[in-house]
MARMARVEX-27282 format. One record per residue (C-alpha): x, y, z; residue in three letters; residue number from 1. Coordinates in pm, 1 decimal, m for minus. Each point is the difference from the previous one (the first is absolute). Layout:
% residues N
c1=X	c2=Y	c3=Z	res=ALA	n=NUM
...
END
This chain:
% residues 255
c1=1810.9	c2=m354.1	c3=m1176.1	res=UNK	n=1
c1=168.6	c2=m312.7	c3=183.0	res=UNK	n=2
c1=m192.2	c2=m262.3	c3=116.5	res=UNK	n=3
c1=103.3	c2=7.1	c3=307.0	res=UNK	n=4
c1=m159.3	c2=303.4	c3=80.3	res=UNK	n=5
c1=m338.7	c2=m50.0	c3=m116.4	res=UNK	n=6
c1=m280.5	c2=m75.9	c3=273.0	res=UNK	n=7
c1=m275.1	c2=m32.8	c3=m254.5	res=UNK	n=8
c1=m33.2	c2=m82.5	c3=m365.9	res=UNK	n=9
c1=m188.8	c2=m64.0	c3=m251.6	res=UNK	n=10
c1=39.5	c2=m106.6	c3=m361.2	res=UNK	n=11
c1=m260.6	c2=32.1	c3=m246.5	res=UNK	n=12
c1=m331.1	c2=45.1	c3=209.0	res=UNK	n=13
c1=m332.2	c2=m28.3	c3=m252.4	res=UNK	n=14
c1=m337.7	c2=30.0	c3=140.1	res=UNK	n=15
c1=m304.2	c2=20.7	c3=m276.8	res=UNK	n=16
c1=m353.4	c2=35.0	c3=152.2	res=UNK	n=17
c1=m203.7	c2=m60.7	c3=m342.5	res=UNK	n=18
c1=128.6	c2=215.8	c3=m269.9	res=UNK	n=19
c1=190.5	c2=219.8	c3=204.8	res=UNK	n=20
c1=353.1	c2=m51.3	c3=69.5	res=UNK	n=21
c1=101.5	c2=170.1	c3=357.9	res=UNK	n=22
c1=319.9	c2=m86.8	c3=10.2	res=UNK	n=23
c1=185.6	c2=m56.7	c3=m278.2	res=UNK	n=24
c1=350.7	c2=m247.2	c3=46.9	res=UNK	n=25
c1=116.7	c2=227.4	c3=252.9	res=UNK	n=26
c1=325.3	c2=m23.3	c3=175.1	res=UNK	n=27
c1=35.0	c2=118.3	c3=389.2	res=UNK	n=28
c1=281.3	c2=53.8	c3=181.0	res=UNK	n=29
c1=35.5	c2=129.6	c3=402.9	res=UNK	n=30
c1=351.0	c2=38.1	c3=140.5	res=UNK	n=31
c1=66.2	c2=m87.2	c3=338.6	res=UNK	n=32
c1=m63.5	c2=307.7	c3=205.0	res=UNK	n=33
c1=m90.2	c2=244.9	c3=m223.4	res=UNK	n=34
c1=m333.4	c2=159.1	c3=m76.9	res=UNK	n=35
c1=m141.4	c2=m43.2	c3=m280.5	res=UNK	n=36
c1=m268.2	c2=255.2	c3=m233.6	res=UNK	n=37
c1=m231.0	c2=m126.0	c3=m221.6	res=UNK	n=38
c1=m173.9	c2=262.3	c3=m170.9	res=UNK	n=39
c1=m223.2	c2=m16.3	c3=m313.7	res=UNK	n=40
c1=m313.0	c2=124.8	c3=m134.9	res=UNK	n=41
c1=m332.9	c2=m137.9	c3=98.3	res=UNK	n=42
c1=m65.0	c2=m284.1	c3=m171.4	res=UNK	n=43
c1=385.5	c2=m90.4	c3=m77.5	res=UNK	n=44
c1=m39.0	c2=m363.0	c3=188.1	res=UNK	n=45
c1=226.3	c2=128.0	c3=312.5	res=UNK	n=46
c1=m241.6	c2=m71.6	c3=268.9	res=UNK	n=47
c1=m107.1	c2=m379.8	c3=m218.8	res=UNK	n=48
c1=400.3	c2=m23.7	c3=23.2	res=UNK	n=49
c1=m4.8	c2=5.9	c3=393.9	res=UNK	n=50
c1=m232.4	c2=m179.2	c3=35.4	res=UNK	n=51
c1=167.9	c2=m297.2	c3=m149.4	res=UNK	n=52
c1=271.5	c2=70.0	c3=238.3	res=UNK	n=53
c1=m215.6	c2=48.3	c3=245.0	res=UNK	n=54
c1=m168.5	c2=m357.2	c3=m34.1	res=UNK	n=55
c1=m355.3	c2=135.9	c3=m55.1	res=UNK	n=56
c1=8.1	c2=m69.3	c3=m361.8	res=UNK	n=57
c1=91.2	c2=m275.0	c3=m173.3	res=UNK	n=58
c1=241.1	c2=2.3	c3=m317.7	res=UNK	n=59
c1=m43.2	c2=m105.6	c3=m342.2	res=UNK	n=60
c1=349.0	c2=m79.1	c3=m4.1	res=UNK	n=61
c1=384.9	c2=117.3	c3=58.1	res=UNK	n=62
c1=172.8	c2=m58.2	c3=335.4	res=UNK	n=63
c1=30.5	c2=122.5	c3=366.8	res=UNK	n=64
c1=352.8	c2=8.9	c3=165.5	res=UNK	n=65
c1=33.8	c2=43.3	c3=381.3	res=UNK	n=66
c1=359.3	c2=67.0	c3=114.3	res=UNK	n=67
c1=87.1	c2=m237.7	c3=m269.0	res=UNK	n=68
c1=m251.1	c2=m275.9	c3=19.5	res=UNK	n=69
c1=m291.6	c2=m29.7	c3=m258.4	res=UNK	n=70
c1=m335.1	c2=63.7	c3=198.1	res=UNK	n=71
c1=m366.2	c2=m69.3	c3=m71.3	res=UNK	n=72
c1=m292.5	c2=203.4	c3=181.9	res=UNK	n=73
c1=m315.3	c2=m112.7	c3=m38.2	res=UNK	n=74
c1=m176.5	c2=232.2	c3=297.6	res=UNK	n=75
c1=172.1	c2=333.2	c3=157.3	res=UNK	n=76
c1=m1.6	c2=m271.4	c3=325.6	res=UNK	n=77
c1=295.2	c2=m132.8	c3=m244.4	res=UNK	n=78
c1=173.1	c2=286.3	c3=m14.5	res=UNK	n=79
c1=m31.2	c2=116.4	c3=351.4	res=UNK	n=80
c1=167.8	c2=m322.0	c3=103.9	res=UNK	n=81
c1=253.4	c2=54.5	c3=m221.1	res=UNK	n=82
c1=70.9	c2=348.5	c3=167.4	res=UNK	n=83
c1=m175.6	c2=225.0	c3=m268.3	res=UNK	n=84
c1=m265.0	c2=216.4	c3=181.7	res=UNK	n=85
c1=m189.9	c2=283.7	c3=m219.9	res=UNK	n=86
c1=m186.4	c2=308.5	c3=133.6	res=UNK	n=87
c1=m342.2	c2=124.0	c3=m230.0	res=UNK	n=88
c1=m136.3	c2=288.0	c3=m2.7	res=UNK	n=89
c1=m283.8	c2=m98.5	c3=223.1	res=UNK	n=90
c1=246.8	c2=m104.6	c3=278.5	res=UNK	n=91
c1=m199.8	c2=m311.0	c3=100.0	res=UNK	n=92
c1=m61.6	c2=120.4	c3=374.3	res=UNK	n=93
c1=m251.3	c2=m36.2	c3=245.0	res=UNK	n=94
c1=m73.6	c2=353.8	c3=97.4	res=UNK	n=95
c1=m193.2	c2=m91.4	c3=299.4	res=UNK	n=96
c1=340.1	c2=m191.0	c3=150.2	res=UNK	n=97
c1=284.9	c2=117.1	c3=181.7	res=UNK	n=98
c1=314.1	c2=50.3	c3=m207.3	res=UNK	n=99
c1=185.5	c2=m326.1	c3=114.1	res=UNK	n=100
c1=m310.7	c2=m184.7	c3=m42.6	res=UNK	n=101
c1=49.5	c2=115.7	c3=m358.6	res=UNK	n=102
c1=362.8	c2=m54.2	c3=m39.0	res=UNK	n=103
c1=m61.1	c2=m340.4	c3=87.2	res=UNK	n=104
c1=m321.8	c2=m77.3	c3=m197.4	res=UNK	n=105
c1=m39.4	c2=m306.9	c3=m176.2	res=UNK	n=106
c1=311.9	c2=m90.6	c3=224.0	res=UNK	n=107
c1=m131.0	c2=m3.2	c3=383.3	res=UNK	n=108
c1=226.6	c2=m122.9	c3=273.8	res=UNK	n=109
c1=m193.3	c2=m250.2	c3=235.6	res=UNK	n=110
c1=95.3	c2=m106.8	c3=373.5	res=UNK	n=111
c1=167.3	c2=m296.8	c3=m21.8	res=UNK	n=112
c1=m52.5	c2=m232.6	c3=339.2	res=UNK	n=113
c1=m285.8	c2=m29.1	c3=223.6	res=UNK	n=114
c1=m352.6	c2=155.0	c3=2.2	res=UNK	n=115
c1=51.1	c2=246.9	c3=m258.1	res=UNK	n=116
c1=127.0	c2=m221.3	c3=m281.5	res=UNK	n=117
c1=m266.8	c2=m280.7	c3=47.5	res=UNK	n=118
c1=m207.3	c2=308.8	c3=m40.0	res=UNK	n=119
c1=200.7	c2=160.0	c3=m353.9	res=UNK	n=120
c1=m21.4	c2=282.2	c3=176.8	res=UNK	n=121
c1=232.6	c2=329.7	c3=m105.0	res=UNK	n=122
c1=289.4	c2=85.4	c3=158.1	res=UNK	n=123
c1=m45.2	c2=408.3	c3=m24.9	res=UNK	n=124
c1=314.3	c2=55.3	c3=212.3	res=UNK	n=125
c1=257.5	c2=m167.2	c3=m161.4	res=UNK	n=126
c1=m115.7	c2=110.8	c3=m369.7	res=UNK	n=127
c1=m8.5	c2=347.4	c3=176.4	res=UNK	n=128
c1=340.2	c2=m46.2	c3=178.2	res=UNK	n=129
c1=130.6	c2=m115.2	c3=m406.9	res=UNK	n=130
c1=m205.0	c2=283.9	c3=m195.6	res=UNK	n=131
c1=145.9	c2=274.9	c3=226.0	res=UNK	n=132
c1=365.2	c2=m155.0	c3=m37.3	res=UNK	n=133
c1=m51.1	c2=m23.0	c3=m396.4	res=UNK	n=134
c1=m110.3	c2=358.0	c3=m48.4	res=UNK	n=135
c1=284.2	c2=64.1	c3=259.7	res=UNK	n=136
c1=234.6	c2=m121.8	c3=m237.9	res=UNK	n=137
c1=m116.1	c2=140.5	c3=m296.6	res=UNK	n=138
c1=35.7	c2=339.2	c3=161.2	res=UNK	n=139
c1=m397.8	c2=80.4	c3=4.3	res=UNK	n=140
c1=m74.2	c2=232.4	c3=255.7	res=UNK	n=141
c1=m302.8	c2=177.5	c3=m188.8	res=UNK	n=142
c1=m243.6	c2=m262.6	c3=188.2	res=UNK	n=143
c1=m113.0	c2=77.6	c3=366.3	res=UNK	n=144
c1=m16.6	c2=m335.1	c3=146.9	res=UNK	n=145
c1=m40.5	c2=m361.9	c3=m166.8	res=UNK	n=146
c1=m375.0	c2=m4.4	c3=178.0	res=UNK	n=147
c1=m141.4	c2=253.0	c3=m195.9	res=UNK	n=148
c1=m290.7	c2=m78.7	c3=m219.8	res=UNK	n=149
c1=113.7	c2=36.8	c3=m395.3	res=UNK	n=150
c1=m368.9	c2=142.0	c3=m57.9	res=UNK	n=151
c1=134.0	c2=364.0	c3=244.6	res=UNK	n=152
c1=358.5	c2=34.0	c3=m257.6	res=UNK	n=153
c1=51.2	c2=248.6	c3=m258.6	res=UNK	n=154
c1=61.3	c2=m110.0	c3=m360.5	res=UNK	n=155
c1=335.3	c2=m21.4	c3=18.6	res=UNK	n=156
c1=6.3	c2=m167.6	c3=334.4	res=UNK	n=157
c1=m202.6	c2=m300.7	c3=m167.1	res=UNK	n=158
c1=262.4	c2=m27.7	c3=m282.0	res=UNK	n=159
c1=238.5	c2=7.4	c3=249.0	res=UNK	n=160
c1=m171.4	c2=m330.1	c3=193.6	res=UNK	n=161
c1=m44.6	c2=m177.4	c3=m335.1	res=UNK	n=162
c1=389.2	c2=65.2	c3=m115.9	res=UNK	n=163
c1=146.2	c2=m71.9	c3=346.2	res=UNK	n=164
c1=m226.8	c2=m364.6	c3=m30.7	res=UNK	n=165
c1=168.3	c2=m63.2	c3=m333.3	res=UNK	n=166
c1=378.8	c2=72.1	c3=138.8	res=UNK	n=167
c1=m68.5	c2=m236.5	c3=310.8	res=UNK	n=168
c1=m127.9	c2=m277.2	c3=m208.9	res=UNK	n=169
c1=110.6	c2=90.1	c3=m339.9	res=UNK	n=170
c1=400.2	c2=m143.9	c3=63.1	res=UNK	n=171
c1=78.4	c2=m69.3	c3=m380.5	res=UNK	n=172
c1=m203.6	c2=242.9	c3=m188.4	res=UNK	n=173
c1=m237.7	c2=336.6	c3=93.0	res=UNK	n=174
c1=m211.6	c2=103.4	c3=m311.4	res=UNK	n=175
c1=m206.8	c2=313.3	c3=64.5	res=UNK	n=176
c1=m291.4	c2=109.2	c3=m208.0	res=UNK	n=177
c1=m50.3	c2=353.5	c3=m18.7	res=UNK	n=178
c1=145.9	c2=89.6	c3=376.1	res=UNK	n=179
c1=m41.1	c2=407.9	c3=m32.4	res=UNK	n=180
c1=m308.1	c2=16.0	c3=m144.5	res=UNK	n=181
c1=m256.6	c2=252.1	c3=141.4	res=UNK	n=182
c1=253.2	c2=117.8	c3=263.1	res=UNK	n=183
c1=133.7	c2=352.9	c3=77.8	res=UNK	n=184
c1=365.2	c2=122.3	c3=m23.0	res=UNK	n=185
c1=82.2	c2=m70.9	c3=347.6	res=UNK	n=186
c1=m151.6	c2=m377.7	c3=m12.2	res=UNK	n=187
c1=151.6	c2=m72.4	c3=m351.3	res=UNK	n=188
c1=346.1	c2=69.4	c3=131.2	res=UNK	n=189
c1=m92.7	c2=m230.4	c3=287.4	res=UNK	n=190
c1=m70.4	c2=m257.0	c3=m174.6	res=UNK	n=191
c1=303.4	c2=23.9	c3=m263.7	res=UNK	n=192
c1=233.3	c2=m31.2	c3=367.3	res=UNK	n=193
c1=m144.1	c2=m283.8	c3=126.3	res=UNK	n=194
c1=49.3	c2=m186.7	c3=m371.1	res=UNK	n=195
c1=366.6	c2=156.0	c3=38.9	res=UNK	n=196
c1=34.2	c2=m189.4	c3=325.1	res=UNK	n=197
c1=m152.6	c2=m287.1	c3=m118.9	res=UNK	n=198
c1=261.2	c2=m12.8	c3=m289.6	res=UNK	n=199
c1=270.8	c2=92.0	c3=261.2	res=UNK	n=200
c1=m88.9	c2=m289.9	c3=198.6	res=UNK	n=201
c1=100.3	c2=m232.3	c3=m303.5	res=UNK	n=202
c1=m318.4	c2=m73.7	c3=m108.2	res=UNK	n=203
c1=m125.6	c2=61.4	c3=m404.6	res=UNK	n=204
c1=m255.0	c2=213.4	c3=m67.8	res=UNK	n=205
c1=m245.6	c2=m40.4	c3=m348.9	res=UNK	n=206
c1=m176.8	c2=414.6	c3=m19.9	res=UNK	n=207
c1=m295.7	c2=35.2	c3=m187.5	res=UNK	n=208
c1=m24.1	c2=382.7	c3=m78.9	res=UNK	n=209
c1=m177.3	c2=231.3	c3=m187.1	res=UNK	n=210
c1=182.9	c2=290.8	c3=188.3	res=UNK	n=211
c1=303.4	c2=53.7	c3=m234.1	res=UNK	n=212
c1=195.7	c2=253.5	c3=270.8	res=UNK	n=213
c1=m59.6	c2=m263.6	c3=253.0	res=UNK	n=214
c1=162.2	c2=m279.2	c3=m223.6	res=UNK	n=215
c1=312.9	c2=213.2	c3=m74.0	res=UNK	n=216
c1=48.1	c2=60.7	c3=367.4	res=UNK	n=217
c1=2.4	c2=m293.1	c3=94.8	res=UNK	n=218
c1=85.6	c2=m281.5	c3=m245.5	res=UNK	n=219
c1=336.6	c2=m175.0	c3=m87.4	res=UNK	n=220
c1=m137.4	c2=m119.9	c3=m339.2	res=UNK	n=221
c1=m284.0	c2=37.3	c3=m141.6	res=UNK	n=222
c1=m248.8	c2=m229.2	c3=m251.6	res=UNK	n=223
c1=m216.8	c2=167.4	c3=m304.0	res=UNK	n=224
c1=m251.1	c2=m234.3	c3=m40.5	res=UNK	n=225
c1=m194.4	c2=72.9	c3=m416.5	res=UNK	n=226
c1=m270.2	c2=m207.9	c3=m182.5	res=UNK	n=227
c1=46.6	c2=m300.0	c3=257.4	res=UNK	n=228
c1=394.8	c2=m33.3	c3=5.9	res=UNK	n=229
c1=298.9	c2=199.6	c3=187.6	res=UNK	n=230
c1=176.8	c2=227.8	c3=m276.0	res=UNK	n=231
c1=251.3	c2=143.7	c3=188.5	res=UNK	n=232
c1=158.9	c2=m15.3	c3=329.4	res=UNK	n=233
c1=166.3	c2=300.5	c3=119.3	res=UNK	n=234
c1=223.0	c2=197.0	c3=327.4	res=UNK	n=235
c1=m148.6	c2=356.0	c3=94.1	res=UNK	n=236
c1=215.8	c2=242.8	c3=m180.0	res=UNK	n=237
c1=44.5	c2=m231.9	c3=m323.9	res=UNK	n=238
c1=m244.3	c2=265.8	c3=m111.3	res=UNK	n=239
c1=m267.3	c2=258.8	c3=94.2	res=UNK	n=240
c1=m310.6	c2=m91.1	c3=128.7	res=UNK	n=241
c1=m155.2	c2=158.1	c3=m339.7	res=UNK	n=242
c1=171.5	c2=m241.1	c3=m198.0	res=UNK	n=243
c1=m58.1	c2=m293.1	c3=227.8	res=UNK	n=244
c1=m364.3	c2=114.6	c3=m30.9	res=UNK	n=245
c1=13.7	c2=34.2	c3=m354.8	res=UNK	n=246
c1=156.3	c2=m393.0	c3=m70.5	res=UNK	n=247
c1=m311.4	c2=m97.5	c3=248.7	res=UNK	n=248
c1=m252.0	c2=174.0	c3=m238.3	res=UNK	n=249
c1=180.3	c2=m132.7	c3=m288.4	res=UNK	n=250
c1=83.2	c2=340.3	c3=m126.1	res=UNK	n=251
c1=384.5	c2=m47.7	c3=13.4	res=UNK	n=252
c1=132.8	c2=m292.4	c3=m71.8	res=UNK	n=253
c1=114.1	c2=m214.1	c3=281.9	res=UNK	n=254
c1=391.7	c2=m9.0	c3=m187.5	res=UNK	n=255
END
């Protein structure tokens, strides 16, 4: 893999909590506008791995390349900066707010200029006026308007709010934990568009997935993460998804 095309990387990643080794000098690599799988049993150290490159863990050791440039993230604030945004499975919304309220959470737009910035007070227009152009652009058209509270969406809607955040902020880097799980047919393949746009729009995408289908529709490589390291990295149609299953468990070899 050239250099040059490498967004994210990471050599030799160790984190130990006590006795137990999570990750085990792992490498990592994300290409520039691809999506990336990484699949692997529970336990394996995949979601310890991004994490790391996530900034809300610490390493041991190794490195941490950013479009070339060594990185160090002490706090997912870190990483966020750095344009790496991540999506967990419990979304971090605020069902009780409207939808751009939530794609700008954490983030809030104030007026700037007279009364209403002596006052910090929010400017809900404009963050409206940006939320509805984002999703706009990202080709979302699920939602039925920006002011709707997140608490009245379906389960797929949500996911939808939470990945659309990462894209707008996210400008180096989305990693998503678990995106289709507990949706239906219909809202899966929802989701697995919009991370097809986001891709389309040049942006990299990091997919945490247990849903083995899913990850052959939709990935340009994909990461098998074993006993804390990556053991192989491989294209969809390198092999069948039994055998790609059966290097994950360990019972084929990953060679």
């Amino acid at each position: 893999m050239a250099e040059h095309e490498v967004v994210l990387r990471a050599v030799g990643i160790r984190k130990q909590y006590g006795h137990v080794v999570a990750v085990r000098d792992s490498d990592f690599e994300l290409r520039r506008g691809e999506i990336l799988s990484v699949i692997g049993d529970n336990g394996a150290g995949k979601s310890s791995l991004i994490k790391v490159l996530s900034g809300d863990v610490v390493p041991d050791s190794g490195q941490i390349f950013l479009n070339g440039t060594e990185v160090s993230f002490k706090s997912p604030k870190d990483a966020q900066r750095a344009g790496i945004e991540t999506v967990y499975q419990d979304l971090a919304m605020v069902p009780e707010l409207d939808i751009a309220s939530n794609l700008y959470l954490g983030r809030e737009k104030r007026y700037r200029g007279g009364l209403g910035s002596v006052l910090r007070m929010l400017d809900s227009r404009t963050m409206q006026k940006h939320a509805q152009a984002s999703l706009d652009e990202l080709g979302i058209s699920t939602l039925q308007s920006i002011t709707q509270r997140v608490e009245t969406l379906s389960g797929g809607q949500r996911q939808t709010v939470a990945v659309a955040r990462a894209a707008i902020f996210g400008t180096n880097v989305v990693i998503m934990d678990e995106p289709t799980a507990a949706l239906g047919v219909r809202e899966t393949k929802g989701v697995l568009d919009l991370i097809r746009s986001i891709r389309d729009a040049g942006r990299s995408v990091v997919l945490i997935s247990h849903d083995i289908p899913s990850v052959y529709e939709i990935s340009d490589h994909i990461h098998v993460h074993r006993l804390g390291r990556r053991i192989a990295l491989r294209t969809p149609g390198d092999q069948s998804m039994n055998d790609l299953v059966g290097v994950m468990t360990g019972a084929l070899p990953p060679d």
